[in-house]
N, C-alpha and C positions, 0 to 999 in steps of 0.2 A: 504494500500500500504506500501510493505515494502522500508527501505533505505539503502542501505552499509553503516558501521560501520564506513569507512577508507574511505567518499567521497571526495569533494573537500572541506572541512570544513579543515580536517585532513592536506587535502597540503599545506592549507591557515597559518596551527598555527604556519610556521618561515617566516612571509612576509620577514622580514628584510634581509633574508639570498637568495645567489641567487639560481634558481632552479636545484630540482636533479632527470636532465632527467635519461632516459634509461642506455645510455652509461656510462655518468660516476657512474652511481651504478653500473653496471657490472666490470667496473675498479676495485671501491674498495672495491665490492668483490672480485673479484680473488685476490687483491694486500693484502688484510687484510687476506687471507684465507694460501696463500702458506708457508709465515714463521711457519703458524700453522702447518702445511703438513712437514714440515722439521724437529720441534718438535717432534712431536707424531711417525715421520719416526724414529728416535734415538732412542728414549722409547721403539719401538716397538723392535728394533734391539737389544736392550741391554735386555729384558727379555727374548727375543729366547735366544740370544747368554748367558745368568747369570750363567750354568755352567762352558761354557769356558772362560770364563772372570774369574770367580771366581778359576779357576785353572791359568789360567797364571799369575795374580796380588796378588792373597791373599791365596796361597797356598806353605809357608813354609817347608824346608822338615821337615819330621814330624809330620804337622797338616794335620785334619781329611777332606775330602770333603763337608761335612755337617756344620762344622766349617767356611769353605770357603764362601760357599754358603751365610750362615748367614752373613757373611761381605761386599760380594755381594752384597746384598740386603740391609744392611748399611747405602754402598755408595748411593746404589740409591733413599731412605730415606733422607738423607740429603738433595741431591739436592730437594726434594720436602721442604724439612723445607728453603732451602732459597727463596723459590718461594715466601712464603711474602714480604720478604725483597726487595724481584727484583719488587714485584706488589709496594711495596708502594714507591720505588726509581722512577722504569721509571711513577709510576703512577703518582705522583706528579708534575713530568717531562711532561708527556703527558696533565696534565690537566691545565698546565701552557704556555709551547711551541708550544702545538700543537700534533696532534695524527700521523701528518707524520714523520716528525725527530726524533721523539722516537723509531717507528716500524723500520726504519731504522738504527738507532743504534743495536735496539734490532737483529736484523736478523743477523749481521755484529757478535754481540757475541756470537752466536750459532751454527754459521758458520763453527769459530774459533772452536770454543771448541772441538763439534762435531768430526771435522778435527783431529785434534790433537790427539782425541783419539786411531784415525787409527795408529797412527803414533809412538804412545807411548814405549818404551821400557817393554820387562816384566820381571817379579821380578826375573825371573834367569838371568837376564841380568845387569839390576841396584839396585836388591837386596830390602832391604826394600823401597826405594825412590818412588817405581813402584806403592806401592797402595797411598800413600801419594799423588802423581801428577796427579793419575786418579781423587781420590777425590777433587784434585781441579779442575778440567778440569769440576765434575761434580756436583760442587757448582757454577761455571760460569755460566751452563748450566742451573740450578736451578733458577738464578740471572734473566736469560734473557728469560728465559720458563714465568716466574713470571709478566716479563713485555707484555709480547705474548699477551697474553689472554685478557687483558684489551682493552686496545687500538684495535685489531683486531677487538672486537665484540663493542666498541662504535663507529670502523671505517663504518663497514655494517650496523649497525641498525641507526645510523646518518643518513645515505647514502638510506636507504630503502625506496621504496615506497609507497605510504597508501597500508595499509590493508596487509602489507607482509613480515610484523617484524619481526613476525615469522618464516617464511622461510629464510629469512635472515640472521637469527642467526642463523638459524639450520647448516648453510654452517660452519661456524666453529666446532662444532659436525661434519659435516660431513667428513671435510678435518683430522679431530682425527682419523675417521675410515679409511682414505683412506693413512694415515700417518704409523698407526699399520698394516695395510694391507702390505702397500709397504715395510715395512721394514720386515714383517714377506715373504713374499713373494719375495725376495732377500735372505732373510737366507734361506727358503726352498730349493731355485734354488740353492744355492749355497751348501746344505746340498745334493742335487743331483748330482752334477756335481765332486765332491770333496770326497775325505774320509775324515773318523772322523781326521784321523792322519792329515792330509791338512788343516780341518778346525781349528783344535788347532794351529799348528805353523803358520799359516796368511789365513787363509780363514777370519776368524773373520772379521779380519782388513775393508775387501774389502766394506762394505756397510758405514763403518764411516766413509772414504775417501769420498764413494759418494756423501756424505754432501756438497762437495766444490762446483762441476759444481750446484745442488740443489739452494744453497747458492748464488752464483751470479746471477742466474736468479731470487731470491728474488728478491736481493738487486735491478736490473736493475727496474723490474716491481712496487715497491716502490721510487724509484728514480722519477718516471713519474706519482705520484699518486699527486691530489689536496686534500688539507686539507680540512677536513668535515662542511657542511656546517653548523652544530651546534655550532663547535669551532670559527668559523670564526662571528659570531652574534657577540661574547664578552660574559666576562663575566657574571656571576649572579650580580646583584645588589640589594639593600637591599633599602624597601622604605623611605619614607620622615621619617617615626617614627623610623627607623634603624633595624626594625624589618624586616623579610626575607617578600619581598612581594609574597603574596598568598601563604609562604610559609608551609614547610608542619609539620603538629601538631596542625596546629591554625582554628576549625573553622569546616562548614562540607562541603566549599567548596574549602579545601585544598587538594593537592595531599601528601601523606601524608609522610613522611621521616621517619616512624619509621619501614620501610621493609618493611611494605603490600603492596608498588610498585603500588599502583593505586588508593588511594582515593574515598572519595565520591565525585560528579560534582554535584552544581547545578549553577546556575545563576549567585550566588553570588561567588563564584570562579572566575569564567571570570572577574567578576567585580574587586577584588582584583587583580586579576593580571594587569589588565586592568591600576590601582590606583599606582601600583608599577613599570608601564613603559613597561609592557610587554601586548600587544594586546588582547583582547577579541575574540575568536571564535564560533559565536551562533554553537550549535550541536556536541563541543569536549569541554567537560569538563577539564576547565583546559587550553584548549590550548594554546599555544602562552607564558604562565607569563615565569615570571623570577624567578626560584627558588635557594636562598639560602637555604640550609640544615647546624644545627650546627653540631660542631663536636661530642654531643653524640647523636642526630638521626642518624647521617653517622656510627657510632660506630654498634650503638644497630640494625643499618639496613647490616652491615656487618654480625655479629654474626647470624641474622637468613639467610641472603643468603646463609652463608655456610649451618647452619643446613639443606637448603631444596636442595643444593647439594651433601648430607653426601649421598646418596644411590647410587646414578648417582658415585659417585667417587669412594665409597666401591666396587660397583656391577660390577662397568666397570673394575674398575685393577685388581680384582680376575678373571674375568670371558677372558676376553681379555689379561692381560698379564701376568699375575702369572700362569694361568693355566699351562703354557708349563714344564716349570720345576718342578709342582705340581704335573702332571702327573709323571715325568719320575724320581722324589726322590721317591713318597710315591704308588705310583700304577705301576713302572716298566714298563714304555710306553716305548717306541725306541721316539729315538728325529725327524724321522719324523712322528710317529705315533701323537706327543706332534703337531707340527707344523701343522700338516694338523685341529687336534682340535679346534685352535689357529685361523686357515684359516677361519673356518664353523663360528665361534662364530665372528670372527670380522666383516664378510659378512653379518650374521645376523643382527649386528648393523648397519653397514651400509645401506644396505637397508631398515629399519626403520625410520632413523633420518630424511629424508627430508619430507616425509609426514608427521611425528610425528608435525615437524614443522608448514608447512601448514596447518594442519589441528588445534594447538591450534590458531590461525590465526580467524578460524572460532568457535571454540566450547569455546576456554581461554586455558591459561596456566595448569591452576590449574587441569581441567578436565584431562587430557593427562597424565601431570607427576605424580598426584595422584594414577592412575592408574598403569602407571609402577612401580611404590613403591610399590605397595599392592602385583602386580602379584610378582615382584623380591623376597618377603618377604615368600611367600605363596608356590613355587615352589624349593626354593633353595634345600629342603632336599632331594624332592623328585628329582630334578636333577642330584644332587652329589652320591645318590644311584644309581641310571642309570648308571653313568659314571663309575659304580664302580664295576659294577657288570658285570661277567667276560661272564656271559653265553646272555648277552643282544646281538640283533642282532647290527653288527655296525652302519645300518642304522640308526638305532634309536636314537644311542648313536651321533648321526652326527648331526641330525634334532634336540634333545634336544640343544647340544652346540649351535645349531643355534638360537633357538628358546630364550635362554640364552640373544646372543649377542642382538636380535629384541628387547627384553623387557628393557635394558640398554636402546637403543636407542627411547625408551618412554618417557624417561627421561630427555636424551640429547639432541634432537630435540629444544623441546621449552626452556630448560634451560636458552639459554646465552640471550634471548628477554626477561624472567624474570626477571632477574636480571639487564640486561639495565632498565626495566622500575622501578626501586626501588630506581634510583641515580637522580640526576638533573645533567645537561651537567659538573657543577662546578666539581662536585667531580666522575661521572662519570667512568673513568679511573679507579681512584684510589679503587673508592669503588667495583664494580664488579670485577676486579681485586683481592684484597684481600679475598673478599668472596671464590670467584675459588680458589685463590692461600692456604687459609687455609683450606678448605677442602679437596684439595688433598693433601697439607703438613699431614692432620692428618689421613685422611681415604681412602686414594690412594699410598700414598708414604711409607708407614709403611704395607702396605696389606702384600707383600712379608714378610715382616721381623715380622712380627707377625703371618702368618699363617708356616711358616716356621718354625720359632721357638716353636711355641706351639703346631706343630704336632710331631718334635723333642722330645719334652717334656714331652707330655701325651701318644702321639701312637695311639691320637684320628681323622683318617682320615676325622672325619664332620667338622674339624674346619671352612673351608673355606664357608662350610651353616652357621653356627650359625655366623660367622663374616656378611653375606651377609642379612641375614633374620635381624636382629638384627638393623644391620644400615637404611635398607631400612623402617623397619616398622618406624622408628625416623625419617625418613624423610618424609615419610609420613602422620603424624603428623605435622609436619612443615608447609608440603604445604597445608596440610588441611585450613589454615590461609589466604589463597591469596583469595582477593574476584576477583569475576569471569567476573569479564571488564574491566580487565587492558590489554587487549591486543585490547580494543577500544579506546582507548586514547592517545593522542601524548605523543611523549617525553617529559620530563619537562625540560626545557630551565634553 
């Protein structure tokens, strides 16, 4: 006879904390998911829109469009290099005050920013001031994008219920694809509705504005949200010996803190935690203790969460949001032909990510993302020849970008539930936070401005394969490391 993975063992390991029925996990998921949605809606909107942005703000008389663009892409580089900065501010924030008041904040500076950019004067108006004030509008944006991600996916997978951590996390993944949809999906319509000449002098504008009413219905549904019931337990505490109880490195029934995010379980685990103040649960390895993590397991467990989101970051912002202006510099697309690619390929991911999730739920992490790694790696050249090749029927070239975005979303799915389980509640925040936040500082936020420049440079239209194949087989490698039960095991406390 067999037994679900995630039974009542699993609901049992936070007695201390009170229960999280139905309802309020559907709260904070929606309430953790829509600042994400507000994010990814801007990101999306500013790589549609990077040519006309990069002519209204960073186009000097005299300089080249190519030049523009490359500054374009800069700016929006930076903001991902300050996304550490914002994960380890609001992280520290969150993992101290609580996961509500921080996503609150956080929503309130994104809002702002966002907003503002609608609103911005361009450089023939206030001359050089004009790219200096975006670039801070979108180091703000970077600061508080930074804090998003943390707190949102330790708000749902806190908040999940047995056996569906998975799918739980997959919702933030999923509100990224419904984020880059909507925003690609406002510049379409509005690239319909409008001429080119309309969309340069304020068409742009009209979806970065839409961030406000977006923005206040955050804030109200955060406003109404209760703090997780992980947070609310209290801290980690450290046993009688000072040493972290049942914590992780020590032992083969420790959960382990150095990033493999799920430990060996036997008996004697429970038992330590049990010794440490934090409950024994017979059949969840692990369950219930109290884990402190030092600060170099937390370090050394950051460092490989990025590496095992290096592909998931690379693959998704070449494929979902570079593409648009990749087509229409280096392959002379029309910018709704660019847009509608854009459309297929984010749809694709979308409809991926929530099974992707559910089903590591059932099979592990490791199986799922592994696999999207290998196909991303194995596929990118022969995709970017497709897309390139003039005599292919459209169809095909449609169903490829699609096919693109599905396999990203292999990836994305069980992601942000790997990475919850690699943290103990203490550092939590902080640590998945940074992981996300440096990987996309290094291998999402620089995609643009390194396949840009280096097709500028050589004239070599595969860059954006050999960038794509390259990172994902490295991450594939990475996750090869995750043993294959940590998506049976509670959180660590």
């Amino acid at each position: 006879m067999t037994t679900s993975v995630h039974g009542p063992a699993e609901e049992a390991a936070g007695p201390q904390g009170p229960p999280t029925g139905p309802p309020r996990s559907r709260r904070a998921l929606v309430a953790g998911s829509v600042g994400n949605f507000i994010e990814w809606y801007e990101f999306g909107v500013y790589g549609c829109f990077a040519t006309v942005i990069a002519a209204t703000f960073f186009t000097p008389e005299g300089g080249s469009e190519a030049e523009a663009l490359v500054r374009t892409y800069a700016s929006f580089a930076l903001a991902f290099f300050f996304r550490p900065v914002g994960a380890a501010l609001f992280g520290r924030l969150g993992d101290r005050a609580g996961r509500r008041p921080t996503l609150i904040l956080v929503v309130l500076l994104m809002t702002a920013a966002t907003t503002l950019i609608g609103l911005l004067p361009s450089y023939a108006v206030i001359g050089a001031a004009a790219p200096w004030l975006l670039t801070l509008l979108r180091i703000v944006q970077g600061l508080s994008a930074g804090g998003e991600f943390g707190g949102a996916v330790s708000l749902m997978t806190e908040f999940a219920p047995p056996g569906r951590r998975g799918l739980y996390g997959a919702w933030q993944s999923f509100t990224v694809a419904l984020g880059l949809l909507g925003g690609v999906g406002v510049a379409a319509g509005l690239a319909t509705v409008l001429s080119e000449a309309q969309l340069a002098a304020w068409g742009w504008r009209v979806p970065f504005l839409l961030a406000l009413p977006m923005g206040l219905g955050a804030l109200w549904l955060r406003l109404r949200l209760e703090e997780s019931p992980s947070f609310r337990r209290g801290p980690a505490v450290p046993d009688a010996a000072g040493a972290p109880g049942g914590g992780p490195g020590g032992g083969r029934g420790d959960r382990r803190g150095d990033g493999r995010g799920d430990g060996r379980g036997d008996g004697r685990g429970a038992a330590a935690g049990a010794a440490a103040g934090g409950p024994a649960v017979p059949g969840v390895p692990g369950a219930g203790r109290v884990v402190r993590a030092s600060a170099g397991e937390t370090v050394r467990a950051i460092v490989l969460g990025a590496g095992r989101l290096m592909g998931w970051s690379a693959a998704g912002y070449t494929f979902l949001v570079v593409l648009p202006s990749y087509l229409q510099s280096v392959l002379d697309a029309s910018f709704r032909q660019a847009l509608t690619a854009t459309v297929l390929a984010n749809a694709g991911f979308a409809a991926a990510i929530l099974p992707a999730g559910a089903l590591s739920d059932r099979v592990g992490r490791r199986a799922v993302m592994v696999t999207g790694a290998v196909v991303a790696a194995v596929t990118a050249f022969p995709l970017l020849d497709l897309v390139q090749d003039p005599a292919a029927p459209t169809a095909a070239k449609g169903l490829a970008v699609c096919a693109a975005g599905a396999v990203v979303g292999l990836m994305a799915g069980p992601g942000p539930a790997m990475l919850a389980e690699m943290f103990p509640t203490g550092v939590r925040y902080t640590g998945l936070g940074l992981a996300y936040a440096l990987s996309n500082a290094v291998f999402a936020g620089c995609a643009g401005l390194v396949i840009t420049y280096a097709v500028e440079r050589t004239g070599e239209a595969d860059i954006p394969a050999y960038y794509v194949a390259a990172t994902c087989a490295a991450s594939a490698l990475a996750l090869a490391g995750l043993r294959g039960d940590g998506h049976r095991r509670a959180l660590r406390d």
